[in-house]
N, CA, C and O atoms as a DFTB+ gen file, in Angstrom:
416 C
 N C O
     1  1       7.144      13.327     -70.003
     2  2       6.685      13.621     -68.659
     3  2       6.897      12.461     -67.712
     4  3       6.710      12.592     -66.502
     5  1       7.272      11.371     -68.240
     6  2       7.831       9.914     -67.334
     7  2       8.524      10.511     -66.381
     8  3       9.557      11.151     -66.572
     9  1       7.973      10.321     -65.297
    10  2       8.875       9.868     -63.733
    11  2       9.317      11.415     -63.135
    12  3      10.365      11.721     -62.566
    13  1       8.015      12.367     -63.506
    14  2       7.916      13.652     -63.055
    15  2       6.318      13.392     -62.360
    16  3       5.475      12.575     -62.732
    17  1       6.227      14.438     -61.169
    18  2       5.004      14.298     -60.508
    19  2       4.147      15.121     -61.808
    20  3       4.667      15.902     -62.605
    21  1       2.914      14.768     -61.775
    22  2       2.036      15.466     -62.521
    23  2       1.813      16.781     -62.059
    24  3       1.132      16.940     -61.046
    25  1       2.284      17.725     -62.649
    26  2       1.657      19.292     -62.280
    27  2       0.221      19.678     -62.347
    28  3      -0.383      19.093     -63.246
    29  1      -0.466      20.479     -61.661
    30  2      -1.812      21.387     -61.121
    31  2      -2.398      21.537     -62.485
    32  3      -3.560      21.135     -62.545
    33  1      -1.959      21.958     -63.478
    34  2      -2.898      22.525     -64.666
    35  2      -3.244      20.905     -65.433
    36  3      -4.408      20.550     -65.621
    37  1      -2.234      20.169     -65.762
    38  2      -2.349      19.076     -65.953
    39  2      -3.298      17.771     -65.317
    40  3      -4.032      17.016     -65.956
    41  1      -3.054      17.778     -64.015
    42  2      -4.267      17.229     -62.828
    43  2      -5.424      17.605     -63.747
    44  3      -6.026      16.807     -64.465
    45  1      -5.724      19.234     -63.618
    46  2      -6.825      19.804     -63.540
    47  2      -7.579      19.179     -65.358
    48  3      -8.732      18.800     -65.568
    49  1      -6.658      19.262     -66.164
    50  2      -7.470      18.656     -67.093
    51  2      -7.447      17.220     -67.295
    52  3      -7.998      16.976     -68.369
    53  1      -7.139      16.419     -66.856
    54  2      -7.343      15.021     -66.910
    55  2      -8.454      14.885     -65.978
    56  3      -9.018      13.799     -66.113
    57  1      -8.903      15.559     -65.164
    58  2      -9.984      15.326     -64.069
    59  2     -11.379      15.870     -65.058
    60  3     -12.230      15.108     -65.516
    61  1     -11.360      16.809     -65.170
    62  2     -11.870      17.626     -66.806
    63  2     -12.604      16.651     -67.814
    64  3     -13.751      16.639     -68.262
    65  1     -11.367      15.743     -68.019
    66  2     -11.598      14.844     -68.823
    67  2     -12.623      13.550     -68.781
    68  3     -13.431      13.063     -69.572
    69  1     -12.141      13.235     -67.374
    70  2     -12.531      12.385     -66.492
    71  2     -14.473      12.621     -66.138
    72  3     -15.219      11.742     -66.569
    73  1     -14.920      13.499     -65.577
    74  2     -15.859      13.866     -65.819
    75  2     -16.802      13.940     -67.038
    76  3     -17.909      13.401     -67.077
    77  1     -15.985      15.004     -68.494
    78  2     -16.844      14.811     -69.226
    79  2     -17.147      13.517     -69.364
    80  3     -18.339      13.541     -69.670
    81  1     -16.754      12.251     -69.322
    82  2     -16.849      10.659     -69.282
    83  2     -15.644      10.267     -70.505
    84  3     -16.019       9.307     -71.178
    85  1     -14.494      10.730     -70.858
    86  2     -13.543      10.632     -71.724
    87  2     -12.916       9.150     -71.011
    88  3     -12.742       8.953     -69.808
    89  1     -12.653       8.233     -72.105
    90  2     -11.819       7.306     -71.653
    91  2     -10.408       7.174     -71.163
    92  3      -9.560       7.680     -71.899
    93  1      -9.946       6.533     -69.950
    94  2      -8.464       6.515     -70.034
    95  2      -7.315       6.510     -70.793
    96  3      -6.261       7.146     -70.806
    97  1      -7.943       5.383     -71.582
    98  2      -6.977       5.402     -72.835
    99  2      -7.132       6.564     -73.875
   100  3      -6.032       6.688     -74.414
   101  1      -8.083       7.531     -74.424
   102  2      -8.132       8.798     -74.562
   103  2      -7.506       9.921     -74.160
   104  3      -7.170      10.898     -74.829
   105  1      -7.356       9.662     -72.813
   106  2      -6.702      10.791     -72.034
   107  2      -5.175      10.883     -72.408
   108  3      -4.456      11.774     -72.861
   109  1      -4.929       9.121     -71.886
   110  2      -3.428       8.974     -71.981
   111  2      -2.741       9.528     -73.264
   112  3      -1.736      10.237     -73.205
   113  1      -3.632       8.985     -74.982
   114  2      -2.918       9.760     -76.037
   115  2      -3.035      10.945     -75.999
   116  3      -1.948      11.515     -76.091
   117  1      -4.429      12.009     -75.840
   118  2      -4.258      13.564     -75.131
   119  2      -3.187      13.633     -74.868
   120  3      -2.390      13.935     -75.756
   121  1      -2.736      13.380     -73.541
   122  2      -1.619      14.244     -72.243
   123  2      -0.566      13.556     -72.437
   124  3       0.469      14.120     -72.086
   125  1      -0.421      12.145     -73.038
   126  2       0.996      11.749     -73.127
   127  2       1.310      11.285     -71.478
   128  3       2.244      11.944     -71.023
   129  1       0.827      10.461     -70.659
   130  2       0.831      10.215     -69.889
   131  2       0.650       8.615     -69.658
   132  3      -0.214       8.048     -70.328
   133  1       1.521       7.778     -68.630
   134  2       0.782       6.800     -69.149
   135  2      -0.690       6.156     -68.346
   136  3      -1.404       6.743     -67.533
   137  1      -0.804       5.060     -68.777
   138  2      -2.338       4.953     -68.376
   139  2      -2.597       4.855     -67.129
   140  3      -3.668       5.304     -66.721
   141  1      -1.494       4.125     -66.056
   142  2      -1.448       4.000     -64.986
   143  2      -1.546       4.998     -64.119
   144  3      -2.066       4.965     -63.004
   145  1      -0.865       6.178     -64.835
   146  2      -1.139       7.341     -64.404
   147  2      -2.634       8.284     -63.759
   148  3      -3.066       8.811     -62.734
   149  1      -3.065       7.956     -65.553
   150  2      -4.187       8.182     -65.749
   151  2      -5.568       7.692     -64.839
   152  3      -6.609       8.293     -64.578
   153  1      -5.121       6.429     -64.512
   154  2      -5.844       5.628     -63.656
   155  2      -6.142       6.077     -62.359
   156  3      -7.212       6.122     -61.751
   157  1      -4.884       6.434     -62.016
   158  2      -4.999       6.909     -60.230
   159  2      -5.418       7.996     -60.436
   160  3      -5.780       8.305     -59.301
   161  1      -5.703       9.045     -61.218
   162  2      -5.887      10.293     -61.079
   163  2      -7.275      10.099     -61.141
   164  3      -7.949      11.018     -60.677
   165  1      -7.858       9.142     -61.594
   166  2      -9.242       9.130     -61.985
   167  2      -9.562       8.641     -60.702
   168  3     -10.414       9.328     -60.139
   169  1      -9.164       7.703     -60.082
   170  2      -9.793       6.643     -58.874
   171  2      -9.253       7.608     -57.433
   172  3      -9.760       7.391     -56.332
   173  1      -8.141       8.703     -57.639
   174  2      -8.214       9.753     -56.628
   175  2      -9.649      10.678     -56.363
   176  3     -10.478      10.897     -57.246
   177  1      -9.719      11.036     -55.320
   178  2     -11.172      11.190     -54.243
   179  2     -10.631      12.750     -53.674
   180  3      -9.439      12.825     -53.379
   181  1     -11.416      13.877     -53.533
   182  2     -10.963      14.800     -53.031
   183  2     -10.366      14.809     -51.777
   184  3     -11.020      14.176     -50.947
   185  1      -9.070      15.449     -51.250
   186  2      -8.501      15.386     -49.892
   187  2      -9.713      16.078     -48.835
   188  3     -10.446      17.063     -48.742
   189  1      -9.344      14.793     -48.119
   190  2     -10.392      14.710     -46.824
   191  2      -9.945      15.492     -46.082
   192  3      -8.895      16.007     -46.466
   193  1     -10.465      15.924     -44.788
   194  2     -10.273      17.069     -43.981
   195  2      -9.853      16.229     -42.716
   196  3     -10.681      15.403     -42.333
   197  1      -8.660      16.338     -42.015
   198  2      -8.321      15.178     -40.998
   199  2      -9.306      14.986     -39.735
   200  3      -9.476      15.904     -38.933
   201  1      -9.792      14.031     -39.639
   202  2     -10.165      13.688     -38.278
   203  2     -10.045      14.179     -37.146
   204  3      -9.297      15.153     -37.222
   205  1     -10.443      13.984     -36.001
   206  2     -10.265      14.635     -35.016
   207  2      -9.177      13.569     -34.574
   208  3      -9.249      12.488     -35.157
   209  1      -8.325      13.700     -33.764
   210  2      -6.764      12.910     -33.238
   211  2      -8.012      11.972     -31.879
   212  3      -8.993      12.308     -31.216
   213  1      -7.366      10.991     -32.028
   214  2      -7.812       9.821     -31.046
   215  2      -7.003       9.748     -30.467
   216  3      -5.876      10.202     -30.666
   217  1      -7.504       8.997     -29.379
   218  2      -5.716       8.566     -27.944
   219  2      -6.892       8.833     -26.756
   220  3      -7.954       9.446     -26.874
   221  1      -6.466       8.322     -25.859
   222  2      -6.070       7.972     -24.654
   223  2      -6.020       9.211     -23.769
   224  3      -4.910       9.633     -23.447
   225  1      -7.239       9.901     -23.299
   226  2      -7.272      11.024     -22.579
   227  2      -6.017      10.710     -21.529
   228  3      -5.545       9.593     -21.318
   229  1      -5.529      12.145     -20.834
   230  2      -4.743      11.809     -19.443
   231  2      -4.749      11.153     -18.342
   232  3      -5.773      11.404     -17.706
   233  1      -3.915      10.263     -17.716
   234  2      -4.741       9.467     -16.545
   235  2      -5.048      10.864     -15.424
   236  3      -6.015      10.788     -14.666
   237  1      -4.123      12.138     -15.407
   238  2      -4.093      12.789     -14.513
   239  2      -4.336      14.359     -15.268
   240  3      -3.424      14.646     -16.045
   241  1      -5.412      15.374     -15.143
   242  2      -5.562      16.285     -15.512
   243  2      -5.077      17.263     -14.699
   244  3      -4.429      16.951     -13.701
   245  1      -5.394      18.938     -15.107
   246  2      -4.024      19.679     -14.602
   247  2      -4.394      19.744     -13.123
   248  3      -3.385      19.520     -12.455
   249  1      -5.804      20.036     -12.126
   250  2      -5.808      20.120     -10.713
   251  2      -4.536      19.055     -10.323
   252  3      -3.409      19.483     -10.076
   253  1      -4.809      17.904     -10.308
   254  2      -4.584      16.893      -9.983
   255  2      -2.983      16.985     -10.062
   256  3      -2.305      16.818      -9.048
   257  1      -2.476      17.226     -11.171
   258  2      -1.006      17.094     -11.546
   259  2      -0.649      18.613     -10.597
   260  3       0.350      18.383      -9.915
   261  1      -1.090      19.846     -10.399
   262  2      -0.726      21.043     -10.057
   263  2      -0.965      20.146      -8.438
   264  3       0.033      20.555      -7.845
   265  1      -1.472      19.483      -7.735
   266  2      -1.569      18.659      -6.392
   267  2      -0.244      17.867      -6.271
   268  3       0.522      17.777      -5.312
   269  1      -0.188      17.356      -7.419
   270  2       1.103      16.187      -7.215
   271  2       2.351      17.472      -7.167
   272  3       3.104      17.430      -6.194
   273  1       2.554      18.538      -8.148
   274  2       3.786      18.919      -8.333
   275  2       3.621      19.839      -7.048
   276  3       4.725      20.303      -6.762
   277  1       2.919      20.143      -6.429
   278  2       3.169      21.556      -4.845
   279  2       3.411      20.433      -3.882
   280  3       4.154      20.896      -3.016
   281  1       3.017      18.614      -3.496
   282  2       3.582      17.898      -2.900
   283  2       4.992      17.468      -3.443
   284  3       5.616      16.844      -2.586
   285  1       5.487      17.584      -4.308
   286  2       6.944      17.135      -4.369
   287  2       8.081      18.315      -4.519
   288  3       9.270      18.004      -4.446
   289  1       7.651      19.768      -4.745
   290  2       8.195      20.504      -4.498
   291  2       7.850      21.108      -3.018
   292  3       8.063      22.311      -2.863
   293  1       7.521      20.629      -2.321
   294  2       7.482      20.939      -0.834
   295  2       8.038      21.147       0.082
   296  3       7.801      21.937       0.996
   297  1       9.495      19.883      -0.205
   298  2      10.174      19.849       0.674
   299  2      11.906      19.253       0.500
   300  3      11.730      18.602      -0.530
   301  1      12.913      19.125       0.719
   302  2      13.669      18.422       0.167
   303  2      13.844      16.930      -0.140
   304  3      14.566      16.319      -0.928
   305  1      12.890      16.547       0.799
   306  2      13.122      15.177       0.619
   307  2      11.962      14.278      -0.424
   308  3      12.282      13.265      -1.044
   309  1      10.580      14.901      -0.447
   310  2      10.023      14.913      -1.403
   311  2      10.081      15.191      -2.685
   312  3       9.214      14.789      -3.460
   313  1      11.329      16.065      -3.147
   314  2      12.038      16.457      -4.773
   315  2      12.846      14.952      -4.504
   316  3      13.863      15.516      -4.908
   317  1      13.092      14.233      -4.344
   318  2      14.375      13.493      -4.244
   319  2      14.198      11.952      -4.562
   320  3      15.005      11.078      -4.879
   321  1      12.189      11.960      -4.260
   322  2      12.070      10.548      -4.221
   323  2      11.571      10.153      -5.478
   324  3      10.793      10.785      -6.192
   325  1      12.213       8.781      -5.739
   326  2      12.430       8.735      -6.918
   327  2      10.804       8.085      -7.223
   328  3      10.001       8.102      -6.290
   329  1      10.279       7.371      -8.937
   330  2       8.957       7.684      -8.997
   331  2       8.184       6.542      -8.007
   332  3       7.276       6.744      -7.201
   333  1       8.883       5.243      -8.360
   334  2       8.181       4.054      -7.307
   335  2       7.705       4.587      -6.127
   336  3       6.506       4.574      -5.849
   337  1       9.175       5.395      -4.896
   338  2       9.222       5.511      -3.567
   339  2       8.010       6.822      -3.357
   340  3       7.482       6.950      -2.253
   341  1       7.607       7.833      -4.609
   342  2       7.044       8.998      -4.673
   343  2       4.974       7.960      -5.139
   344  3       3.965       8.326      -4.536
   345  1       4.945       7.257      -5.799
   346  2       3.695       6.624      -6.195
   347  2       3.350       5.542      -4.979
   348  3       2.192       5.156      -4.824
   349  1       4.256       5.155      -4.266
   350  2       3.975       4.494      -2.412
   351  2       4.030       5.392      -1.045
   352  3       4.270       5.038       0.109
   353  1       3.688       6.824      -1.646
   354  2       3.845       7.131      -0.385
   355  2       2.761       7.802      -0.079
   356  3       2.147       8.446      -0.929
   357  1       2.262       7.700       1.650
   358  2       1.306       7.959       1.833
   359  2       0.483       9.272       1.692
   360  3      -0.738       9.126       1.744
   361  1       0.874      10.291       1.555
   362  2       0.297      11.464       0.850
   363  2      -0.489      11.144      -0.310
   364  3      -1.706      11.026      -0.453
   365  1       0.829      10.986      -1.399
   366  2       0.084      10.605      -2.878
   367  2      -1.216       9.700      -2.643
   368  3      -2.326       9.977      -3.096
   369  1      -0.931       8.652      -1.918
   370  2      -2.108       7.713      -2.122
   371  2      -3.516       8.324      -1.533
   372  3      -4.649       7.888      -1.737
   373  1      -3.143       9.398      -0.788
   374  2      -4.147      10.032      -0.219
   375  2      -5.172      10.636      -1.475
   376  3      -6.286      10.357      -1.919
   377  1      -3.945      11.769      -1.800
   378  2      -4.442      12.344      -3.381
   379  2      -5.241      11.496      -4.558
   380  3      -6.288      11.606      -5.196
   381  1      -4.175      10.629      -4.467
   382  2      -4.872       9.591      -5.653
   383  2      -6.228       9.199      -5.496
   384  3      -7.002       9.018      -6.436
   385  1      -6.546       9.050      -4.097
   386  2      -7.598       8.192      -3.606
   387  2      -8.700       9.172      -3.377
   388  3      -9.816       8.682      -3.550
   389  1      -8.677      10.514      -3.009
   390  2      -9.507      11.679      -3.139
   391  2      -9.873      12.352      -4.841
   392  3     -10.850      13.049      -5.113
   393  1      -8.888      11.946      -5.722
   394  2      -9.404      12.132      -6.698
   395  2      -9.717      11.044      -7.777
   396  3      -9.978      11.202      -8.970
   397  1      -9.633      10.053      -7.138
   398  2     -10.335       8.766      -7.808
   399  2      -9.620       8.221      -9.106
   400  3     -10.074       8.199     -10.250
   401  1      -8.364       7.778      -8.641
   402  2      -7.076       7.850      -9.283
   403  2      -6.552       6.496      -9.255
   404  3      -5.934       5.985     -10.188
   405  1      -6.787       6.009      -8.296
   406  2      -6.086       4.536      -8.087
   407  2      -6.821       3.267      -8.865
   408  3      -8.007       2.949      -8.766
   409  1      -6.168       2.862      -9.373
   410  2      -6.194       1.473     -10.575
   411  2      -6.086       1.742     -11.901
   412  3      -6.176       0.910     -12.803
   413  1      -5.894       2.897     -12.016
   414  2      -5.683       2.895     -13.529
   415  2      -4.421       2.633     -14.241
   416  3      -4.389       2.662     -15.472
């Protein structure tokens, strides 16, 4: 069984084992496995259930972004400006500043 993942029925009785309080080195002549093996299977912990995802809420939620995108689709010259000339201009800063946007 060298240098094959351990299969489900196999897991299941070395854990088996593990519990009744059977020694590693017991197990290993059992299953033919080696001890190292044996080891991690014992010091493995049931799979945890993932976390909730962390990060960095949005600087800009959807009102706010649905404000920015009806000012830059407005007009032609507002699609055009690029992001610097579009984040200095006086509209946006208006927006920004009504929804409490600026310094972040």
């Amino acid at each position: 069984m060298k240098g094959r993942p351990t299969d489900y029925v196999l897991r299941v009785q070395i854990k088996a084992y593990i519990e009744a309080g059977k020694s590693n080195e017991w197990i290993c002549k059992k299953t033919g496995l080696p001890l190292r093996t044996v080891q991690h299977l014992a010091m493995e912990e049931t799979p945890r259930t993932p976390g909730k995802a962390k990060g960095k809420p949005p600087a800009i939620d959807t009102p706010h972004k649905q404000q920015l995108k009806a000012f830059v689709k407005r007009d032609k010259l507002t699609r055009r400006l690029n992001f610097q000339k579009l984040a200095e201009h006086p509209e946006v800063q208006v927006l920004l500043e009504q929804n409490k946007i600026v310094g972040r």
